[in-house]
LUMTORRO-420210 format. One line per field, with one value per residue: x, y, z of N, C-alpha, C, O, CB in turn. Coordinates in Angstrom, 1 decimal, decimal comma. Last residue first. Glycine has a CB too. Example, Ala and Ser with C-alpha at 12.3 -4.5 7.8 and 13.67 -1.06 7.14 Angstrom:
BEGIN
n.x = (12,8_13,2)
n.y = (-2,2_-5,7)
n.z = (7,1_7,8)
ca.x = (13,7_12,3)
ca.y = (-1,1_-4,5)
ca.z = (7,1_7,8)
c.x = (12,9_13,2)
c.y = (0,0_-3,3)
c.z = (7,9_7,8)
o.x = (13,4_14,2)
o.y = (1,1_-3,3)
o.z = (8,0_8,5)
cb.x = (14,1_11,3)
cb.y = (-0,6_-4,5)
cb.z = (5,7_9,0)
END
This chain:
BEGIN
n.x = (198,5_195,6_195,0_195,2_194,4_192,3_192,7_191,2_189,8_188,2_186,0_186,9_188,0_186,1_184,1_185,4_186,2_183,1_182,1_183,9_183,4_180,6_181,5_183,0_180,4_178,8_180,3_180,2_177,3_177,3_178,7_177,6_175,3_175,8_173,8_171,5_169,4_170,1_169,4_166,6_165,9_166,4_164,5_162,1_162,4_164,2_166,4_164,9_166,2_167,6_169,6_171,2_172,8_174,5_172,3_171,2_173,4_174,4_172,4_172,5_175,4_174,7_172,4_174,3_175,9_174,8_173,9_175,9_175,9_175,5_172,7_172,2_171,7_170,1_171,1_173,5_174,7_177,3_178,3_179,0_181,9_182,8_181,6_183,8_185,7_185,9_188,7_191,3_192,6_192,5_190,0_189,8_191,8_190,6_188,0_189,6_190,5_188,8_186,8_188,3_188,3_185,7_183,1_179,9_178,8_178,0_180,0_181,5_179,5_181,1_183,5_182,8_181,4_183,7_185,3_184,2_183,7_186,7_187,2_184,0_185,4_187,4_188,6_190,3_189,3_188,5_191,0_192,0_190,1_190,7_193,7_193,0_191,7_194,2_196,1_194,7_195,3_198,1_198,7_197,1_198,7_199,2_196,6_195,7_196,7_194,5_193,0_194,6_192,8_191,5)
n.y = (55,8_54,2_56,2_57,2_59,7_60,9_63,8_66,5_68,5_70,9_70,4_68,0_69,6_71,8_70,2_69,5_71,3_72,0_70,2_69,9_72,7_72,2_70,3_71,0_73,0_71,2_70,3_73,0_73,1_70,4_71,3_73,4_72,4_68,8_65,9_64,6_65,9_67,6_66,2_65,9_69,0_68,8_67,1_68,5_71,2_70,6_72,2_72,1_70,5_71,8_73,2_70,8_68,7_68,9_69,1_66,4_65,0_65,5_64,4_61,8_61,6_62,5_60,4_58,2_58,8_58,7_56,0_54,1_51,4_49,2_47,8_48,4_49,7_51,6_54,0_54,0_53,6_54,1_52,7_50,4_50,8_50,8_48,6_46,3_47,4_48,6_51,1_51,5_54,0_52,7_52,8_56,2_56,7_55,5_56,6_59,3_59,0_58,6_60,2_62,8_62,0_61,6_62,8_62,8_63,8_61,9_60,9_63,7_63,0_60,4_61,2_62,9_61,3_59,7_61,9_62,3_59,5_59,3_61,7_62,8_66,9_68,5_70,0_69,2_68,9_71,8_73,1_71,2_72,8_75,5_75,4_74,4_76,7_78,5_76,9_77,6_80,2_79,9_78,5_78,3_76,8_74,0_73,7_73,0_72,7_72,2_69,5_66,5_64,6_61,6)
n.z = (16,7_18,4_21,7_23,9_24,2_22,0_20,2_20,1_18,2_19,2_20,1_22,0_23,8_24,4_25,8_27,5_29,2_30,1_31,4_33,8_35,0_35,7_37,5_39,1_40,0_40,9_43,1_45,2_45,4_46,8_48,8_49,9_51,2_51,0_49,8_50,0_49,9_48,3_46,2_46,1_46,1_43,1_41,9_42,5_41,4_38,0_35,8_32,5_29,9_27,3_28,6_30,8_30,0_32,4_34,6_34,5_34,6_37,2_38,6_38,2_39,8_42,3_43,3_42,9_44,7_47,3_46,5_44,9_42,1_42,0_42,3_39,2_37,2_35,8_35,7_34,3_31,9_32,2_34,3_33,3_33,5_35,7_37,0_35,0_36,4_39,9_40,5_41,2_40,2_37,6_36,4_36,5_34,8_32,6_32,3_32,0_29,4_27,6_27,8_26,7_24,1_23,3_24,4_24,3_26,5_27,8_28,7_30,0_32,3_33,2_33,7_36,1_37,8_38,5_40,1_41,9_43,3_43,5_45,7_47,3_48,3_49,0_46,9_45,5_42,7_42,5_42,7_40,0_38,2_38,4_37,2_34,8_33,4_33,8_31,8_29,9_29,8_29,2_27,4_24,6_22,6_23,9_24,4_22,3_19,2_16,9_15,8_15,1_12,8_11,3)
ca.x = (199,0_196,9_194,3_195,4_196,3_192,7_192,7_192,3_189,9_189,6_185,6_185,8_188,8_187,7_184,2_184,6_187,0_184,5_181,6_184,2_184,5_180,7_180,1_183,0_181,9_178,2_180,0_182,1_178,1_176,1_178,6_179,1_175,4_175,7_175,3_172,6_169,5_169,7_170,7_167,3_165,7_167,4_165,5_162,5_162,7_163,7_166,5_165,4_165,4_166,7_169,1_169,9_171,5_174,7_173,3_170,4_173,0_175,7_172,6_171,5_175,3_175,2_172,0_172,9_176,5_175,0_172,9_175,2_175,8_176,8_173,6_171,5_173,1_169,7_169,9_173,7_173,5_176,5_178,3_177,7_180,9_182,9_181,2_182,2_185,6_185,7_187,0_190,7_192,0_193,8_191,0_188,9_191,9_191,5_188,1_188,6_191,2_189,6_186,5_188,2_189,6_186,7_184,3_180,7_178,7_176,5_179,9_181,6_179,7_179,6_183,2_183,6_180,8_182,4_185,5_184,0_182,4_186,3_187,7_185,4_184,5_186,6_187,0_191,1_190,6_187,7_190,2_193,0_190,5_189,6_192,9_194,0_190,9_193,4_196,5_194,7_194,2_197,3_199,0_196,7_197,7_200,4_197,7_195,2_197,3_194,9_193,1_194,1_194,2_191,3)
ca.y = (57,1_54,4_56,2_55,9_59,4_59,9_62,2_66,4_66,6_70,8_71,0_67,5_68,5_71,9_71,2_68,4_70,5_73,1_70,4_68,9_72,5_72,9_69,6_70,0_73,5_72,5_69,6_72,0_74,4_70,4_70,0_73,7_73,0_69,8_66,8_63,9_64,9_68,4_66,9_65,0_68,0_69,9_66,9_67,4_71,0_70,7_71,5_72,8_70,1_70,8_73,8_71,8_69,1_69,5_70,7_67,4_65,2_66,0_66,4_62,3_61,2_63,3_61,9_58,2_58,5_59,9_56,9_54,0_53,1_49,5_48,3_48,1_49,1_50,2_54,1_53,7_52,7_54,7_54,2_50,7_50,4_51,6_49,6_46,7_47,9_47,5_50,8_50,0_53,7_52,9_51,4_55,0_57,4_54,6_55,4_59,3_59,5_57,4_59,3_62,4_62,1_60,3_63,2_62,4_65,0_62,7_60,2_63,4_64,2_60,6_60,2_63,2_62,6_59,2_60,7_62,7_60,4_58,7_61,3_61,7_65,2_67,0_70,5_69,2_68,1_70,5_73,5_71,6_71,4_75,1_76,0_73,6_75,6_78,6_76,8_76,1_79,4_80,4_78,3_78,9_78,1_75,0_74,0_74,1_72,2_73,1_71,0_67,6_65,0_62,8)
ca.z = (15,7_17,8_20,2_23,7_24,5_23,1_20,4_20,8_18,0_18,6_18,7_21,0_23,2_24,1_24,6_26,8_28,9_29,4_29,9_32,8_34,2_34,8_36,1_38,3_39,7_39,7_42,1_44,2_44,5_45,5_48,0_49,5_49,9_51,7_50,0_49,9_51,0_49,1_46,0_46,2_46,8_44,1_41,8_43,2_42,6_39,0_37,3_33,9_30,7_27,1_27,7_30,8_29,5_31,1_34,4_34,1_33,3_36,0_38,5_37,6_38,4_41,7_43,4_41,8_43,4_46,5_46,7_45,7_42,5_41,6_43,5_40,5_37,4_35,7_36,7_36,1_32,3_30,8_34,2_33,6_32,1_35,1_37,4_35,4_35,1_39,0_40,3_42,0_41,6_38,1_36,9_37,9_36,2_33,0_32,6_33,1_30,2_27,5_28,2_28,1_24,6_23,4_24,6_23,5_25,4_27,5_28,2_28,9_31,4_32,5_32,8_35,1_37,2_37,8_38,5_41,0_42,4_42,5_44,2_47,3_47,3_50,1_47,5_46,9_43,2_42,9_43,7_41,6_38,4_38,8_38,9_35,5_33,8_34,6_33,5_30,3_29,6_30,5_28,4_25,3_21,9_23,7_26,0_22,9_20,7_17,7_15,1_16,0_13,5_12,1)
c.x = (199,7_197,4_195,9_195,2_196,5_194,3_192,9_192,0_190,9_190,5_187,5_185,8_187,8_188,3_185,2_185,0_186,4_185,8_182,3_183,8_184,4_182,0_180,6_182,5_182,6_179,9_179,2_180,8_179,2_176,8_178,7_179,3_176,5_175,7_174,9_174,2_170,8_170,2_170,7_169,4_166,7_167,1_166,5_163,9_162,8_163,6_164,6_165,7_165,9_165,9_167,7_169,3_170,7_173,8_174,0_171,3_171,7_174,7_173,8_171,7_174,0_175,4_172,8_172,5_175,1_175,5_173,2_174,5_175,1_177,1_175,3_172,4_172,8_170,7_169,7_172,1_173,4_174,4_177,2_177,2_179,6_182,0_181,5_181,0_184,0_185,5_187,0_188,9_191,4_193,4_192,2_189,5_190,9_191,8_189,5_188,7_190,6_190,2_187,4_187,7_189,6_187,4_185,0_182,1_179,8_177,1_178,6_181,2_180,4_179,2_181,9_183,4_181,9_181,9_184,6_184,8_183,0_184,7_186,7_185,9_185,1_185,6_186,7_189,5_190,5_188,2_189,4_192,0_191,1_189,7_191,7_193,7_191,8_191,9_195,4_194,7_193,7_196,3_198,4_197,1_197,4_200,3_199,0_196,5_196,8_195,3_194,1_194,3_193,9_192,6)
c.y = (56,8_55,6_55,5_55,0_57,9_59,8_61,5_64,9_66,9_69,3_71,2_68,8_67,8_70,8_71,7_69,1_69,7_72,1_71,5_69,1_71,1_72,9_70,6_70,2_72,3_72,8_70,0_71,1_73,5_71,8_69,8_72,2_73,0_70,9_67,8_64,7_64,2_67,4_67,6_65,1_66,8_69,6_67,7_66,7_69,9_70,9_71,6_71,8_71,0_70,6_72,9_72,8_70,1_69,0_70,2_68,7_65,9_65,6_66,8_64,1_62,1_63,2_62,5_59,7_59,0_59,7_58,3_55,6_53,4_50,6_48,5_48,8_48,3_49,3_52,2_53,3_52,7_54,2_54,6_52,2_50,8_51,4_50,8_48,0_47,7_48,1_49,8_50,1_52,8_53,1_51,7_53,8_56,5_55,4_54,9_57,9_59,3_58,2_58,4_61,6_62,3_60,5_62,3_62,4_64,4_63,4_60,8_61,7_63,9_61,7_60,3_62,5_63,1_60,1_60,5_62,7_61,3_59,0_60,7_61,8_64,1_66,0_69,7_69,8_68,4_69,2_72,1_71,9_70,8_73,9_75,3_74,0_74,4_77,7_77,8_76,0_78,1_80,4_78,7_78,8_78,9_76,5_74,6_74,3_73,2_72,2_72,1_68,9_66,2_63,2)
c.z = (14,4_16,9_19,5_22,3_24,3_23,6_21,6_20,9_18,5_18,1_18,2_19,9_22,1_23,3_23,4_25,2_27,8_28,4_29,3_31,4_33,3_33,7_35,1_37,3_38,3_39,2_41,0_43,4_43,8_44,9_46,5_48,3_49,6_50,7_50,5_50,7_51,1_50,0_47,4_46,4_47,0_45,3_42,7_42,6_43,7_40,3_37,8_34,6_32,2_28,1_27,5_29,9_29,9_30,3_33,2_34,0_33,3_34,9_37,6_37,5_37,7_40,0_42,0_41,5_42,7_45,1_46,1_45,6_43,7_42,0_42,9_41,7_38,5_36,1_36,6_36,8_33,7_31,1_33,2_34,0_31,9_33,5_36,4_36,0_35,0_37,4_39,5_41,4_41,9_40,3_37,8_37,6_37,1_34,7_32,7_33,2_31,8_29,1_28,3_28,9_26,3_24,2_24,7_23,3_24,5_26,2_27,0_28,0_30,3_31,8_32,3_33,7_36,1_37,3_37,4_39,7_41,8_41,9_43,3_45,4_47,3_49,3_48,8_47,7_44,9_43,4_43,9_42,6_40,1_38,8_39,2_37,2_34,9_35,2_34,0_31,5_30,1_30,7_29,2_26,9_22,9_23,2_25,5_24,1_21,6_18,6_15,3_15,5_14,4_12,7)
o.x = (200,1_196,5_197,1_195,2_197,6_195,3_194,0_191,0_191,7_191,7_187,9_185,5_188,3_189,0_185,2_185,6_187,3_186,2_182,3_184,4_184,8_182,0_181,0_183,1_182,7_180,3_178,8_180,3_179,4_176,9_179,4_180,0_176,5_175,9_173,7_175,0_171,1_171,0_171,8_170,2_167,4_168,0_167,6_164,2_163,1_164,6_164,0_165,5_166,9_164,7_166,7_168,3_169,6_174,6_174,5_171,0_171,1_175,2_174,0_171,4_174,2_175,5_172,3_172,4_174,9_175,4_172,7_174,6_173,9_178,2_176,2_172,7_173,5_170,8_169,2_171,8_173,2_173,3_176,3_176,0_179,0_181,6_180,6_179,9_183,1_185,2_187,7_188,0_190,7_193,9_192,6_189,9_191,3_191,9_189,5_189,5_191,4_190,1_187,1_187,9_190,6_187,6_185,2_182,6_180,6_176,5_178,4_181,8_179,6_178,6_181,7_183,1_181,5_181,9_184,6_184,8_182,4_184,3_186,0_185,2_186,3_185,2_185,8_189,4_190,9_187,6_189,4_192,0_190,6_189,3_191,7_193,4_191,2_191,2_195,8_193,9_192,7_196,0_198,1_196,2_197,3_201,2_199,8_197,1_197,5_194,7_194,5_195,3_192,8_193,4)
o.y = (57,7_56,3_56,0_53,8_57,3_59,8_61,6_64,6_67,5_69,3_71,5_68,4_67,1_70,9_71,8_68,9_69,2_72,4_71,7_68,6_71,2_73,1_70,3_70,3_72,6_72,8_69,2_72,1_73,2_71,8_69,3_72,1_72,4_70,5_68,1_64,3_63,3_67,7_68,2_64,3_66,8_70,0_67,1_65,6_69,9_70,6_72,6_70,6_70,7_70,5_73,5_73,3_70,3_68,8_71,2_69,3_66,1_66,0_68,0_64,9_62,9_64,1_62,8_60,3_60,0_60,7_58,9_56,3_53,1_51,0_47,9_50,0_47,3_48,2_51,6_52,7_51,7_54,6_55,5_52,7_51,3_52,2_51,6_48,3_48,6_49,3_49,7_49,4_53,0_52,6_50,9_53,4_56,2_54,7_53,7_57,5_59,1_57,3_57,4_61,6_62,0_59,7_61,8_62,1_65,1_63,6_60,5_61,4_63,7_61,5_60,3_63,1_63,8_59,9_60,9_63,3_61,4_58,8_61,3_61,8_64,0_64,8_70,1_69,9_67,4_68,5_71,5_71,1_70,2_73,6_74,5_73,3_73,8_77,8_78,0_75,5_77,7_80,7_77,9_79,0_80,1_77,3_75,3_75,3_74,2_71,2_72,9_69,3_66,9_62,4)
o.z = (13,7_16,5_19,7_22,0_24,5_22,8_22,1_21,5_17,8_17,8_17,1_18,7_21,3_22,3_22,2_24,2_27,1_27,3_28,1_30,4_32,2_32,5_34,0_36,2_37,1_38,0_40,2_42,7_42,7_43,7_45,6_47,3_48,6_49,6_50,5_51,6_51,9_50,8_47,5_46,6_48,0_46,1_43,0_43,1_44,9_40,9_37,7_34,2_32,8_27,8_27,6_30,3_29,4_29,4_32,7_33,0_32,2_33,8_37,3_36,6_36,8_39,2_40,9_40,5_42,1_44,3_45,1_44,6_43,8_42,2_43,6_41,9_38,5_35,5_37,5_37,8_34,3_30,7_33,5_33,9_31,0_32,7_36,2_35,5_34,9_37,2_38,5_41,8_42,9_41,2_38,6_38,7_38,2_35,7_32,9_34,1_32,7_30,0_29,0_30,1_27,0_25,1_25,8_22,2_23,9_25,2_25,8_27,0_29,3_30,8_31,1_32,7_35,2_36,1_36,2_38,7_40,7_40,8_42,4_44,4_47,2_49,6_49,6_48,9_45,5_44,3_45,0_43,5_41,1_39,9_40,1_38,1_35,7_36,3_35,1_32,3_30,6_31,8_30,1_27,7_22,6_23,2_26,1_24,4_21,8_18,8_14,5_14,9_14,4_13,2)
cb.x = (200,0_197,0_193,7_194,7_197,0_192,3_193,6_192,5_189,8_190,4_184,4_184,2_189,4_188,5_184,0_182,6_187,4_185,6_180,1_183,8_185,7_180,5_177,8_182,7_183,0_177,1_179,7_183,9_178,9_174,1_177,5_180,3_175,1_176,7_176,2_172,8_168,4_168,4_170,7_166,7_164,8_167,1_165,5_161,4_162,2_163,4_167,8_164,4_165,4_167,2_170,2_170,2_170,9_175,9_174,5_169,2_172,9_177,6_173,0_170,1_175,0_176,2_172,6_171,3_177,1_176,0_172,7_176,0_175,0_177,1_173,5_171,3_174,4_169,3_168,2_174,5_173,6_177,4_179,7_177,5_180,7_184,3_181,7_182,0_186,5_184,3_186,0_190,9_191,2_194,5_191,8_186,8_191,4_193,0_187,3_187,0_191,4_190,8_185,9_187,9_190,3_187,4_184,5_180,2_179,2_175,7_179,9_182,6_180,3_178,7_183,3_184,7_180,6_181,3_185,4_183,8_181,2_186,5_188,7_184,7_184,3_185,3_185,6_192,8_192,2_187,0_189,3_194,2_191,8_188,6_192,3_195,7_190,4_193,5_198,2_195,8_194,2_197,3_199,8_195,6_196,2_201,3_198,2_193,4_198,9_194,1_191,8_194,8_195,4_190,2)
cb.y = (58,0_53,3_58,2_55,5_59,9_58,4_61,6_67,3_65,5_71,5_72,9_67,1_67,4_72,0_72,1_68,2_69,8_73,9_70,8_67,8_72,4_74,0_69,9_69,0_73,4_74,4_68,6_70,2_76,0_70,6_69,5_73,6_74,1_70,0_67,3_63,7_64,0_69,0_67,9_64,3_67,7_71,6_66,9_66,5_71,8_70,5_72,7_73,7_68,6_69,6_74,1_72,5_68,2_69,3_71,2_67,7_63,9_64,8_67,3_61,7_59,5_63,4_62,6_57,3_56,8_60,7_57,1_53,5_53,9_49,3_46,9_46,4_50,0_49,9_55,2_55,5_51,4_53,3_54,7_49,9_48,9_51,6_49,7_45,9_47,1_46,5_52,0_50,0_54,5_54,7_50,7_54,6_59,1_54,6_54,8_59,9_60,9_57,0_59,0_62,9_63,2_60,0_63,8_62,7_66,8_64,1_59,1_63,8_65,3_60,5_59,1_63,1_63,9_58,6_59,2_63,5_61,2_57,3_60,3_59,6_65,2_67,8_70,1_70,6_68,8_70,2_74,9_73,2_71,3_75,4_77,9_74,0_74,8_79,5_77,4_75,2_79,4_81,4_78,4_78,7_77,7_74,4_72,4_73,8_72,2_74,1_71,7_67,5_65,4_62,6)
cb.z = (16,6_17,0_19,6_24,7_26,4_22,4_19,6_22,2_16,6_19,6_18,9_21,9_24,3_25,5_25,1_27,3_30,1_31,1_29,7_33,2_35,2_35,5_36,4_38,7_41,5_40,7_42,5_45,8_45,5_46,1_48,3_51,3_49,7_52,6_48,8_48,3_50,8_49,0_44,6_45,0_46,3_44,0_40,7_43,2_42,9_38,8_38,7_34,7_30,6_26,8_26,5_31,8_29,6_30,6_35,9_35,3_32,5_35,9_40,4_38,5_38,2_42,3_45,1_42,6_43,0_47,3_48,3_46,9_41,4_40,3_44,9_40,6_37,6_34,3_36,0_37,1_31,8_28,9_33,8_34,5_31,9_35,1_38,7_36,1_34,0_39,6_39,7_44,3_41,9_36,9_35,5_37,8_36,2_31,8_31,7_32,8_29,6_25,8_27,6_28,6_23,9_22,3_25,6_22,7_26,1_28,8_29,1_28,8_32,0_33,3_33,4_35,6_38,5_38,6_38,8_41,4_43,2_42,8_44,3_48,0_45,6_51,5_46,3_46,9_42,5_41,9_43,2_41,5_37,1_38,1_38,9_34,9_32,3_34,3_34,0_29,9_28,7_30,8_28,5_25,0_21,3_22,7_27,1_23,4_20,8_18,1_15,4_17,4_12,3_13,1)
END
């Protein structure tokens, strides 16, 4: 497999305006590493080598056990690896990118409710939304792993 398109070299300004939205959530007050996690898991849902490799080394690199990182794929059954808001925000990154398949419900916007503030719960719609942008991008243009041999 080889990459279709250099999108950042096809679309600098393009890039650099998903690069804004990145920066905003970057600096929103979320803690980093949820939204890491939310990062990783979105693309664990939407199959994204090249941001999977990229996300799981951004949480080693911040001290998350690899274990924790693993289980990501399996959080509802991780036990205490995930705490509350984690669980809240993990389950609302795969109902908002699944949602063609399954509305939000309102005990789920509830539970999102008890966790984060709104401003919270909008920066992490923001995330969610940008990471299935990014997903998209590097999965229909096979942008490879940066860790992939060559």
């Amino acid at each position: 497999m080889s990459e279709r398109i250099d999108y950042t070299k096809a679309s600098p300004n393009g890039m650099k305006a998903l690069g804004g939205v990145y920066s905003y959530v970057s600096q929103s007050g979320l803690c980093p590493t949820l939204i890491e996690l939310v990062f990783l898991r979105v693309s664990q849902i939407n199959g994204c080598a090249y941001c999977l490799d990229m996300h799981t080394r951004d949480l080693l690199k911040s001290g998350v056990p690899q274990e924790k990182i693993t289980l990501t794929l399996a959080w509802r059954e991780a036990g205490n690896w995930f705490d509350a808001r984690e669980r809240a925000a993990l389950a609302w990154s795969e109902s908002l990118t699944l949602i063609a398949n399954q509305h939000i419900t309102d005990a789920q916007f509830s539970e999102m409710q008890q966790q984060f503030s709104e401003k919270e719960i909008v920066d992490l719609n923001i995330a969610i939304g940008l990471m299935n942008a990014y997903n998209r991008m590097a999965i229909s243009l096979q942008k490879l792993p940066d860790s992939a041999p060559r």
